[in-house]
C-alpha positions, 0 to 999 in steps of 0.5 A: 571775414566777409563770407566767401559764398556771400561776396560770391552771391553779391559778384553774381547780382552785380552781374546779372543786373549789368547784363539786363539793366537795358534790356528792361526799359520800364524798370531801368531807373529802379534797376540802375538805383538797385546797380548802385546800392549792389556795388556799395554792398560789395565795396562793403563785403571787400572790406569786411574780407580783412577782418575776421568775424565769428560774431552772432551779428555776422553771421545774421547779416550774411543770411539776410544779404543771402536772402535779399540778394536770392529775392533780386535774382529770382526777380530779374531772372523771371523778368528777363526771359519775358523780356527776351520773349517780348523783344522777339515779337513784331512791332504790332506785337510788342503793341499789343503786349499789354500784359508785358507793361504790367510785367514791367510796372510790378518788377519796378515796385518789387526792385524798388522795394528790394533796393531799399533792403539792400540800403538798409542792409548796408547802412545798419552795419557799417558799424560792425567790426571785427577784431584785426588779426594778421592779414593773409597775403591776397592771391593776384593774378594767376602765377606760372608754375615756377612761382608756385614752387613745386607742384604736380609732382607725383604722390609721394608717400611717406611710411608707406613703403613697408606697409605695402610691402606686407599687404603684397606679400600676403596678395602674391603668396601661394595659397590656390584658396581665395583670399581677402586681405582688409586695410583697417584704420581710423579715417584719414590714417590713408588707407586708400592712399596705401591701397593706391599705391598697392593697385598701381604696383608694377609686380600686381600686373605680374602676379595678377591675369586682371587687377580692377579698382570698385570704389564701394562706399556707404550709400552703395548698391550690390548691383552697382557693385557688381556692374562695376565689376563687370565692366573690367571684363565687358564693355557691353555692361548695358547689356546686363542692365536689367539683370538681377544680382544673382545672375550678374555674380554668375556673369562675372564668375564665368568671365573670371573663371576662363581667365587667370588669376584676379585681384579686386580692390574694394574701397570704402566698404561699410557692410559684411554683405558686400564681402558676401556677395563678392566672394559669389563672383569667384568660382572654386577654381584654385587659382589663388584669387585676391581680394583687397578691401579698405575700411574703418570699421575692425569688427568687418574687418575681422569678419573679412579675415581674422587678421587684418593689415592695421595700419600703423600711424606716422612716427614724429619723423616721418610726420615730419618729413611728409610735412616738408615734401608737402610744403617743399617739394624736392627743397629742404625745410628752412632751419629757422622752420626746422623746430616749428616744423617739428612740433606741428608734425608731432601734434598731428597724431601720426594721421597722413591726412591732418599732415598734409591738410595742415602742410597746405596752409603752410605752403608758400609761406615762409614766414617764422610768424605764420609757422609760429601761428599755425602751431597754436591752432594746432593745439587748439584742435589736437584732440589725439587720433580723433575725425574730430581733430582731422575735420578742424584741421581742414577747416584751418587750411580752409580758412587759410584759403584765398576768398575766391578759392574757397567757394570753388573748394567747397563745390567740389562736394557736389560730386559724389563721395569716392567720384573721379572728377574730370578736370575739365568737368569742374572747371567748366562748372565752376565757370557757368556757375560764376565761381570765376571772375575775369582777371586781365590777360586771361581767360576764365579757363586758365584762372579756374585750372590755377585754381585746381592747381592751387587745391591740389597743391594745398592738398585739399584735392586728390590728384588722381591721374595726369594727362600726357602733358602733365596736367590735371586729367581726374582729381578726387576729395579724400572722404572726409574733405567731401564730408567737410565739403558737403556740410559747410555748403549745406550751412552756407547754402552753396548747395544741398544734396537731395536725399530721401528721409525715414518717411520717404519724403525729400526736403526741399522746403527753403528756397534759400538753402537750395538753390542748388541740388545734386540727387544720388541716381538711385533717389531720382525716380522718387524724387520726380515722382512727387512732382516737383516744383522748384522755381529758386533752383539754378542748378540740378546734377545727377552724377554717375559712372558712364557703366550706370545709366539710369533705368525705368524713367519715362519719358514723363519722368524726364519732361518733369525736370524741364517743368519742375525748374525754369530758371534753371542756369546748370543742368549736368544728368548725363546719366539718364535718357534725356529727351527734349520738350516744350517746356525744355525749350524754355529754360533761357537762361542754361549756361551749362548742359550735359546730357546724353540721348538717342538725339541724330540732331540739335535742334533750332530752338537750342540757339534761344539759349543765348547763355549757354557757355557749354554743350556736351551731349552724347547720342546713341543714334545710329547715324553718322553724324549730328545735325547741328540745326541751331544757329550756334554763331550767334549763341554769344557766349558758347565756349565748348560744344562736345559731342560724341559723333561728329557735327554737322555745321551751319555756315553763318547766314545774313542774320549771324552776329557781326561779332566773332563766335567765343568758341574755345572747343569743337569736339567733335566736327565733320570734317565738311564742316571745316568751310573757310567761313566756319572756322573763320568766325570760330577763330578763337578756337584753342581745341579742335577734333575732326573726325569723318571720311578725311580725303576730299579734306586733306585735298582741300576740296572747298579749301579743306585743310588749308581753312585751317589757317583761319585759326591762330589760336589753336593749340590741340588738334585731332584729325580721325579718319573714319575710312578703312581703305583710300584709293590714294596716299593722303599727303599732308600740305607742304604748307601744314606747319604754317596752317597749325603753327600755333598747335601744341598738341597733335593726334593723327587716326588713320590717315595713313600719311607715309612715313616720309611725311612726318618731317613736315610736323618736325617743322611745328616749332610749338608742338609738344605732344604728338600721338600716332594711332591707328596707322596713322603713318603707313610703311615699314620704315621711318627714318626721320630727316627733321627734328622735333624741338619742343616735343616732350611726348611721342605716342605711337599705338598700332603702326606697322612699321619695322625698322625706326631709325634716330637719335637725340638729335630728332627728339632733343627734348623727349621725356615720355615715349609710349609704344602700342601694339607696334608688333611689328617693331624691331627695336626702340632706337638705342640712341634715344638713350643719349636724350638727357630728358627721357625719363619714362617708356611705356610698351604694351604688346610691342615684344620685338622691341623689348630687348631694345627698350631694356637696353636703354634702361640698362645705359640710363641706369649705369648713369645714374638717371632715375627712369621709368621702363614699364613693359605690358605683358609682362611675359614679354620682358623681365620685370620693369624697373624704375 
């Protein structure tokens, strides 16, 4: 079978050598020969996809494409930004440009050369073949939800329920004295599943003043530790920074001592030290504070607590019934599959994680002959209870992967071990890297989410949390498919993660092999401080919490990364101070950018970037606004520009491209911003926030709010007021849902519209989510006239309104309903009951309306209608039910 990251590596090349093929004229003829000899290679790689190949031979020739395709890439990739710079100069310039013609001869002779690899490459082996086995069905183009089968339901636990019975019976238990509670078991056994489950117990909140989540892991710092604690009960952590350990465990147990009873959950803890230095943090008040621990180790665990929470493995039956809801849903295995199923359930060992791997590569396919298959790999990989036997069950699933995704899942490994990853994050990265390749009829944003689908559903990625729609918000890797992740791009060259050896030195000595490089933040002041020069590099990430900046870099540190990668493509260190430079104002070919800053601008040269795809840059300045300097309209390929602050726009000038801009998202806009011209060259906008002083917007000075038409194929729109007090009402236009016809999702800050202006939302026939916060309506009533037929979630967090009056009618389709500090409140409409959707409530801090709420579950449940009532604090009602 044709290397995934290979055919990837190729698909890239053809690309680039398209893209530039023009704009290097001297060279264009050994160029287009090279185009030509690319896309016989890849026609190559296609058909080599259908056979599979373990062979020496192979996998000798996926490491000599690998380095003749780096070779091409390195030298178009040099060329074309002194070509752009060439290009940019006057005529009598471009003359005078003598070097220029020698640039141009010597990338002839080198692409030549290169050509003439590649046609050797190709035509040595097209003799090599593989034994046929049986061809896996190719995944086309992306299919809806309900071609997939069942997907995105919540975790579903299989044998877990008793066990977390015990482990929060010894949390709740009387004892005033501290204690620590450890979950022990071999990896994959789902210790942090269970501890999930644990910490999202609604009867913890009850129990528990404050119940906060530390993911700890082997390459920890206590420091680290202890900021992430920290932050639960600050949100000024930046603050203690520079705060030795000692002191910031006296921090933080002078916060818990004010409060009440605490629970931590620490998972993935590898040292007794760290229990040590926990147990700093809680004073001796005799509150009964808790500790929950997760670890494979029984030696610390026992140190712990002479007697931990082992975790049992899955009996042959509920293997088998893991097995079924993971490749099922809600449907019932097939009876010709029952026996099959059995039998590769009972081989897993009783591990949830060999379970569920193995039930991802059994989904969607109901064939007797793939079962029967699956079940003889099974054996081959059983070695009882052992990491061993678990890894080569994910590398079975992997292999079952479609080709294109199996690169995409190998990258999710660049994030750090126990990282909660955004879903727009990797999607956006998986596009600038060039994982994605256009499909018809669809854009690279929707193909990159049905592939995040398409992991989680396989159960190769944890999902984490949802948004309001359901969809992906934050998704994980299970440990050991992070380790199977990191090692198998590290052999495959996808990407090498920096480390520092014995001798504090950082390898980073082939050029081939690390072409990408993630680094930890700790190792970061080392690594920059040898003074790198690494021009092969395309992409370099610093991942960290948003709670841990990173600390004691100069500005001299920062401007080495600039220098020390030219070529670079993807630049994601949003955890340090970034600051900009000359030399970082010559990185042409940035796809991708993330960075954080005291910036109050972005500056011209930003628009040479003519790649960038996307910007997200979040400033510490004092000022109100970002001045957007750089011409960004025509910046071609900018899709997602996000900033924390609002944007200040330029209008399009004389130079601007005819073309219209690729813009999807602008988050977040000033609203003085929104000029009839902007959003009308921004036209495909699906995502757009505008955040600042909303009145001379919403009056349509200059057009205001009405430009918003210019926008037909919005979908989320965000409209946040910065000022306290207006002098007049706001009113929405009459004319509002034609403006945003197109919207789906809405979130109104403080605009303080009355309440009587909610009828004209009622009239958007697509809206679905609509969210309410910070007296976005003003009055003490709201009685509305219209319904809202597609709307599934209603969001309403610190509104001043007493009295709501509606019934099924208003909201024919509601299925989730989340009130916030809406003391005010009197009650929740009892006739919200009669939705037959309406399966989940939320209040938090709206005790009048308790009673009300809990009537309505009471009215669900005596119809037997699974509904979910969950009530913040919970001294405010009885305990929620589900």
């Amino acid at each position: 079978m044709a290397d995934a990251v290979v055919n990837f590596l190729v698909e890239n090349l053809l690309q680039l050598l398209t893209d530039n093929v023009k704009l290097i004229g001297g060279a264009k003829g050994e160029l287009e020969n090279l185009l030509k000899e690319v896309q016989h290679l890849k026609g190559f790689l296609d058909d080599a996809a259908k056979l599979p190949s373990d062979s020496e031979q192979w996998k000798v020739l996926v490491e000599e494409i690998q380095k003749t395709v780096h070779t091409a890439e390195d030298a178009v990739d040099k060329f074309v930004v002194q070509a752009k710079l060439h290009k940019e100069k006057s005529k009598v310039g471009r003359i005078l440009d003598v070097g220029h013609l020698a640039t141009v001869r010597n990338l002839a002779a080198e692409v030549k050369g290169i050509h003439e690899q590649v046609k050797e490459l190709r035509q040595n082996n097209q003799a090599l073949q593989a034994r046929p086995t049986l061809e896996l069905p190719k995944k086309g183009a992306p299919e809806t939800t309900d071609q997939q089968g069942p997907a995105l339901e919540d975790d579903e636990v299989v044998g877990f329920d008793e066990e977390a019975d015990k482990v929060i019976k010894r949390l709740v238990k009387e004892s005033k004295d501290l204690d620590i509670i450890p979950v022990v078991g071999m990896p994959g056994l789902g210790k942090t599943t269970l501890a999930r489950k644990i910490y999202n117990d609604p009867q913890l909140s009850y129990e528990f003043f404050g119940v906060h989540w530390v993911y700890v892991g082997q390459s920890y710092k206590i420091k680290d530790v202890f900021l992430n604690i920290l932050k639960f009960f600050t949100r000024r952590t930046e603050d203690y920074q520079h705060e030795d350990v000692d002191a910031l465990a006296k921090v933080i147990a002078g916060f818990i001592k004010k409060g009440g009873r605490c629970l931590i959950c620490l998972d993935d803890v590898w040292e007794t030290k760290v229990i040590d230095y926990v147990k700093k943090v809680f004073p001796e008040n005799e509150k009964g504070h808790r500790v929950m621990m997760t670890t494979r180790d029984k030696v610390l665990a026992t140190y712990a607590n002479p007697e931990p929470h082992d975790l049992k493995f899955l009996t042959p039956k509920e293997s088998f019934e893991l097995l079924v809801k993971r490749v099922f849903g809600k449907k019932s295995c097939p009876n010709d599959l029952v026996g099959h199923g059995e039998s590769i359930a009972g081989k897993c060992g009783g591990v949830p994680l060999a379970v569920v791997v193995i039930a991802g590569a059994l989904r969607g396919r109901p064939n007797t002959s793939d079962w029967i298959r699956v079940e003889r790999n099974v054996v081959q990989h059983l070695y009882m209870n052992s990491e061993e036997s678990c890894l080569k069950f994910v590398e079975m699933s992997y292999d079952h992967l479609p080709q294109e995704v199996q690169t995409c899942f190998l990258y999710c490994g660049v994030f750090p071990r126990g990282f909660d990853i955004p879903s727009w994050k990797v999607i956006r990265l998986w596009i600038a890297e060039g994982l994605i390749k256009p499909q018809e009829s669809y854009t690279l944003e929707e193909i990159a989410e049905f592939y995040l689908n398409d992991l989680i559903n396989r159960n190769l990625v944890i999902l984490q949390q949802k948004r309001s729609d359901g969809q992906i918000k934050t998704c994980r890797l299970h440990d050991m498919l992070h380790q199977f992740c990191k090692k198998e791009a590290s052999n495959k060259w996808l990407f090498q993660e920096v480390c520092l050896t014995p001798d504090q030195t950082i390898p980073m000595e082939d050029p081939n092999k690390s072409r990408r490089l993630c680094i930890q933040p700790s190792n970061l002041k080392d690594f920059l401080s040898k003074k790198p020069s690494a021009e092969h590099v395309r992409s370099f990430y610093c991942f960290s919490s948003k709670e841990k900046q990173i600390s004691g870099l100069t500005p001299n540190d920062i401007k080495l990364i600039h220098k020390a990668f030219p070529l670079v493509r993807v630049l994601d260190v949003e955890s340090l101070k970034f600051l900009f430079s000359k030399d970082f104002n010559q990185l042409f070919h940035l796809r991708y950018i993330a960075i954080s800053g005291d910036f109050n601008a972005i500056p011209l040269t930003f628009g040479k970037f003519w790649n960038l795809q996307t910007l997200i840059l979040n400033t510490s300045t004092s000022e109100s606004t970002l001045d957007v300097k750089a011409d960004i309209w025509n910046m071609l390929q900018l899709r997602h520009l996000h900033t924390n602050i609002p944007a200040k726009l330029q209008p399009p000038t004389a130079t601007t491209s005819g073309k219209a801009s690729c813009l999807q998202t602008l988050c977040m806009v000033a609203p003085e911003s929104c000029e009839k011209e902007v959003l009308a060259k921004a036209c495909h906008l699906k995502k757009l926030s505008i955040r600042g002083q909303m009145a001379a917007f919403l009056g349509a000075y200059k057009g205001g709010i009405n430009n918003l038409e210019e926008l037909k194929c919005l979908e989320q729109l965000k409209l946040l007021n910065d000022v306290l007090y207006m002098n007049k009402a706001p009113h929405l236009p009459p004319t509002f849902s034609q403006l945003v016809r197109t919207v789906k999702k809405l979130t109104l800050t403080n605009t303080r519209f009355a309440w009587s202006e909610a009828d004209k939302l009622g009239q958007l026939e697509s809206l679905e989510i609509l969210k309410f916060k910070e007296n976005a309506f003003a009055g003490d009533s709201w009685k509305p006239k219209m319904g809202f037929s597609a709307l599934r979630v209603l969001w309403i967090e610190r509104a001043e309104f007493e009295t709501w009056e509606a019934s099924e009618h208003n909201f024919p389709v509601l299925r989730n309903l989340v009130l916030m500090s809406c003391d005010k409140l009197d009650a929740v409409p009892f006739e919200l009951a009669n939705i037959s959707n309406l399966h989940e409530m939320r209040l938090e801090n709206t005790s009048k309306a308790v009673k009300s709420a809990t009537d309505i579950l009471e009215s669900k449940t005596s119809k037997s209608i699974k509904f979910i009532l969950t009530i913040f604090p919970p001294e405010a009602g009885s305990k929620p039910t589900q």
